[in-house]
N, C-alpha and C positions, 0 to 999 in steps of 0.2 A: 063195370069199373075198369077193366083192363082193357075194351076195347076206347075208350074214353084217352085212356094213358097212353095210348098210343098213338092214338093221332093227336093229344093236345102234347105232343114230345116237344122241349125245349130245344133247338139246333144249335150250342151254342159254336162260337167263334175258334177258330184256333188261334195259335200266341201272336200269329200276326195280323191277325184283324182286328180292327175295332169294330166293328158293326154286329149288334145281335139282332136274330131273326126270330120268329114267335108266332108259329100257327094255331088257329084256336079251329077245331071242327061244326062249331056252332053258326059261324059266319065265314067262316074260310076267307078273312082277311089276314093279310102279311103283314104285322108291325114293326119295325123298322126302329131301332133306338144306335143315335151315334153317342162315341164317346167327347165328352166335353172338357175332362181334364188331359193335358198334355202331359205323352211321356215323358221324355228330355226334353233340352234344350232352354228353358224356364229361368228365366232371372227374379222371378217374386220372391224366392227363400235366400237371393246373394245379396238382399241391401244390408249395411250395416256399417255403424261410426266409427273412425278412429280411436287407437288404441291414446289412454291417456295419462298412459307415461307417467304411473305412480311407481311408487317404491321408493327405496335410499339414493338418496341425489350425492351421501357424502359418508364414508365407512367406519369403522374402528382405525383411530387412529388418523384418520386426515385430517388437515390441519384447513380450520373454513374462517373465514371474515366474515366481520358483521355486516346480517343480509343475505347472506349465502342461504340457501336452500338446502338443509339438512336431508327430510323424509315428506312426499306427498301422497297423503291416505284421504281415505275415507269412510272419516267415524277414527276414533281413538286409538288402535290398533296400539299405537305407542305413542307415551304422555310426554309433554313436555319439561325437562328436569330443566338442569343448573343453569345459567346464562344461556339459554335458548328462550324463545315463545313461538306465539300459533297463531294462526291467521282464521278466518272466520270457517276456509274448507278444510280448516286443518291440517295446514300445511307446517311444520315448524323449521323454523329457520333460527340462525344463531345470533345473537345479540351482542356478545364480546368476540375478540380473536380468538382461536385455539384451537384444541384436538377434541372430535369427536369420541364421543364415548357412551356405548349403551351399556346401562345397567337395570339392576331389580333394586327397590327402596325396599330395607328392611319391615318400615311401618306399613307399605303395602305391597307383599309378596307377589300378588298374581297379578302385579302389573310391571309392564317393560317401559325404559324409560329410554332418552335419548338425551345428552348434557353436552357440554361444551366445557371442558379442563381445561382454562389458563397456562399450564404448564404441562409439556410432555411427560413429566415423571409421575403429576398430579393421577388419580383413580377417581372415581367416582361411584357411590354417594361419597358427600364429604361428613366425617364423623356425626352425629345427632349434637354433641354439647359442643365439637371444636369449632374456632372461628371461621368466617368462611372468606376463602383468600378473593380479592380485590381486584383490580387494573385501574390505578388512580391518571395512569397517560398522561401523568406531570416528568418535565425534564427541566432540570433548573437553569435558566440562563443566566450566563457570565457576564456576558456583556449588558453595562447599562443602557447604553439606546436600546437596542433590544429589549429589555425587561419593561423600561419602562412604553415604550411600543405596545408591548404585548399587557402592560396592564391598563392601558388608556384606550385601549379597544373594546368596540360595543359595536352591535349588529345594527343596520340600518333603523328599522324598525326603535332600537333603542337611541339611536342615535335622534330621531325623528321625537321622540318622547321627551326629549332633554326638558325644553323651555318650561312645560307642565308641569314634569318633575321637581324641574327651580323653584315655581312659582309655591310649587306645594309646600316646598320644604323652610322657604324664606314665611310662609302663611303658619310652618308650625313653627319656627324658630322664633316669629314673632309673638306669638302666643305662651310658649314659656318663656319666654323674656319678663312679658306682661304678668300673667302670672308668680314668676319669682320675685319683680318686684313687689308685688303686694304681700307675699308671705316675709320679705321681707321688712316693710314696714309693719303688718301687724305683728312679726315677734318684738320688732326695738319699741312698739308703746305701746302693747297689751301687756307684754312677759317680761319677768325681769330676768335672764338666765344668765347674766354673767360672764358670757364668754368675749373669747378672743374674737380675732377675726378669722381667723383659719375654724374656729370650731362653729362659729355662726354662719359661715359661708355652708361648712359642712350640716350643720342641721336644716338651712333654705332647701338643700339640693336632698336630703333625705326627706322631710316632710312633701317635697316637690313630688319626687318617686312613689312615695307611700298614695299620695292624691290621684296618678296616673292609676297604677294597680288597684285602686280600689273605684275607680269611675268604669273600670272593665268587668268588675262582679267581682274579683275578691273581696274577704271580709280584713277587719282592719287589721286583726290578728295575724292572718295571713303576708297582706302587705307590709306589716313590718318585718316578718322573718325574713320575705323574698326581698326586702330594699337589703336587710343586712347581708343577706347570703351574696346578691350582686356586687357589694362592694371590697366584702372579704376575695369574691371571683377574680374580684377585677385588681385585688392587690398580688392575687396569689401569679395571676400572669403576668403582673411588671418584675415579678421576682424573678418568672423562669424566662424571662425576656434579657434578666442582669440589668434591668432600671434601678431594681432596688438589691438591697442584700435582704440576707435571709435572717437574720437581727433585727433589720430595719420591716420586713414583715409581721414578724412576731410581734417588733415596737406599737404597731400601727392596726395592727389586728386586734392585739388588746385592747386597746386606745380606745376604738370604734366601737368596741361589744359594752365597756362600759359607760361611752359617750350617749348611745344608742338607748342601753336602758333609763340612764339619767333624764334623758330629753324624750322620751315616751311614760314618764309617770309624773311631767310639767305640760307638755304638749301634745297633741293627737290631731286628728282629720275627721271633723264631722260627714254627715252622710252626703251633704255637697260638694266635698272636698275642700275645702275650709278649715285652716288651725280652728282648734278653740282648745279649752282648758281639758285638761286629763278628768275627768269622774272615776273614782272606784268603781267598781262589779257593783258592791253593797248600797254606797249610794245611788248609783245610776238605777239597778232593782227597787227602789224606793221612792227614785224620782218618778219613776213608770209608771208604780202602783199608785205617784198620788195623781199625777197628770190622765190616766186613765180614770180614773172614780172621778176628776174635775167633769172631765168628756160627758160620760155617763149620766151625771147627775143632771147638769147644766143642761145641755146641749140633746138628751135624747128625748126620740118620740115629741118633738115641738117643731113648729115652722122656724128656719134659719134666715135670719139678716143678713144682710150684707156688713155688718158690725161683725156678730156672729161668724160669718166665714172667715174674718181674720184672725181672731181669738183662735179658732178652735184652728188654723192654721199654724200661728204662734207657738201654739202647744205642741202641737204633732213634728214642728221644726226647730223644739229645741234642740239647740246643737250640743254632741254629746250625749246625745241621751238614747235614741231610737236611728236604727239602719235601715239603708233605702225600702228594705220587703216590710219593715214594719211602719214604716212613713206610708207607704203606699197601703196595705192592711189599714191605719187607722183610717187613711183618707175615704176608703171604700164604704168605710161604717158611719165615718161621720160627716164627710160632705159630700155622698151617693148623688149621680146627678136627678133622681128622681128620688123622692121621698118614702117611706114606708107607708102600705096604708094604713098601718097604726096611729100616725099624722090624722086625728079625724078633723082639724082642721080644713084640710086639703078635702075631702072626701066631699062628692055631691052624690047624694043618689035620689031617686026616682025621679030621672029628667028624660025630657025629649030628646032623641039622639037627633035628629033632623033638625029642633030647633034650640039649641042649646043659649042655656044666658051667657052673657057676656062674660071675658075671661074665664070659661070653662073650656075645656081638654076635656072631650069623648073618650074614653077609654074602655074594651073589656075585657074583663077579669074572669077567672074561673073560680067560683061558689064552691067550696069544701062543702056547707052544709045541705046545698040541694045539686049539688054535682053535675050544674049547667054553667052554660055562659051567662056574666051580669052584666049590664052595661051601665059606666058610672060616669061620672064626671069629677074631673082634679082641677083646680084651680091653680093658678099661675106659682100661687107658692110654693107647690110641690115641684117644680123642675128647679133644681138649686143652675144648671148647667155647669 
């Protein structure tokens, strides 16, 4: 073993060679290994990207415009508070004028924030319950060309919109034109209420409002409170305008709250929008119960005419009586556009599905009792459509 170790000795290199030498005494070949990694000189480990210039673009205390570049991160590092926002890398930038300012939000401590104070003297957060200050960037002008300049201005775009705009508003101005006339013919020959001309003009234009509000989903109830609350709004701002005095408020406020009630327990707005007569709660619940048992009796589990669809039409639109989700609820039960198969009228069963008789509808249905498909046939009377 030791004479072995000694001639297979490793020779290796000193610090300045690269080349190792390797005697083996079995074959007495010289093998020969060069170095393939370079010492110096090497640019593989010097590539690498620009730096990119994150961090605070703007300090405690600098005053930035909207737009300006606040803080450029990456990831939340710090949130965006008061009149600032963030951009999609999260960059936050300021949205009003003012003085930068980082703070901590009391409701969330371990987080930094970064705001924009309106005012130098201003801190930040601004109190939890106080109001939070504004930049309205109105300056009032004196001079009349000027104002009216600057109030007859509109952006191209708006400006380009006009003609549409006209046509729309002359298309609804003519619609409640139409409208008001009609409510005002049926109150002079349906209703006798006895008024003036100032109190009649004022009941056309509240039944008017009340009809709007309740075509958008209020209920009727509702639309009377909000026609009354708009009209008291609207007297309470001619007062702090000085159109009216504050007497003459009071006068006319009154006036309206009692005007209002008198001409809502003679007149109402059925579920069309339509005056008709006022119904109590107790009768109109009575009207319900009898017109619902007519439905039921009459009209269920049988084939429907064309007769029949008017009637039961009639009913379900008496005015005054039922609101649009129960107009609609009974329509669902009573004139479905398919029939029940209760209808055994309607019902064909044991037919050829391939060669069906005449005026029969193929149809199938799933069997409760043998919990398969059936295939039946309906007859034209069961599609009411």
């Amino acid at each position: 073993m030791s004479f072995l170790k000694q001639v297979g000795r490793l020779i290796r290199p000193n610090e300045y060679s690269s080349t190792i030498f390797q005697t083996s005494f079995l074959n007495n070949i010289t093998q020969l290994r060069t170095a393939t990694k370079r010492a110096a000189g090497s640019k593989t480990n010097k590539n690498d990207s620009a730096g990119r210039r994150l961090g605070p673009k703007a300090y405690e205390g600098h005053f930035v415009k909207p737009g300006q570049i606040i803080m450029r991160q990456r990831g939340t590092k710090i949130h965006p508070g008061e009149n600032v926002d963030i951009g999609k890398d999260h960059t936050i930038f300021a949205i009003e004028p003012g003085y930068v300012r980082f703070y901590y939000d009391p409701f969330h401590p371990l987080r930094k924030y970064v705001g924009v104070a309106l005012r130098k003297d201003l801190n930040l957060p601004t109190p939890h319950f106080s109001p939070r200050v504004r930049r309205f960037g109105y300056e009032k002008i004196t001079d009349p060309a000027e104002a009216e300049k600057e109030e007859n201005h509109m952006s191209r775009k708006e400006y380009l919109q006009q003609p549409e705009l006209e046509k729309i508003r002359q298309e609804k101005q003519q619609d409640e034109n139409q409208k008001a006339s009609i409510f005002e013919n049926t109150l002079s020959t349906q209703f006798t209420l006895n008024l003036n001309e100032a109190d009649f003009q004022l009941a056309v234009n509240r039944l008017l409002n009340i009809s709007q509000l309740t075509n958008i989903g209020q209920t009727l109830e509702e639309a009377e409170a909000q026609s009354t609350y708009n009209y008291i709004f609207d007297l309470k701002l001619s007062c702090k305008k000085g159109e009216i005095t504050l007497e003459e408020y009071s006068n006319l406020k009154m006036h309206y709250i009692q005007f209002a009630q008198t001409l809502d327990r003679k007149v109402t707005i059925d579920a069309q929008g339509n005056p008709c007569a006022f119904v109590a709660p107790k009768d109109k619940k009575e009207k319900q119960d009898e017109i619902l048992g007519r439905l039921e009796k009459e009209f269920s589990n049988r084939v429907i005419s064309e007769k029949d669809k008017e009637t039961i039409s009639d009913l379900i639109m008496t005015p005054g009586i039922y609101n649009k989700s129960q107009q609609a609820h009974l329509k669902d039960r009573f004139l479905p556009s398919v029939l029940p198969l209760t209808v055994k009228q309607t019902v064909v069963e044991n037919i050829d599905p391939k060669k069906p008789p005449k005026g029969v509808t193929v149809t199938r249905i799933f069997d409760e009792d043998t919990k398969q498909i059936k295939v039946i046939g309906r007859t034209k009377e069961a599609f009411i459509g």
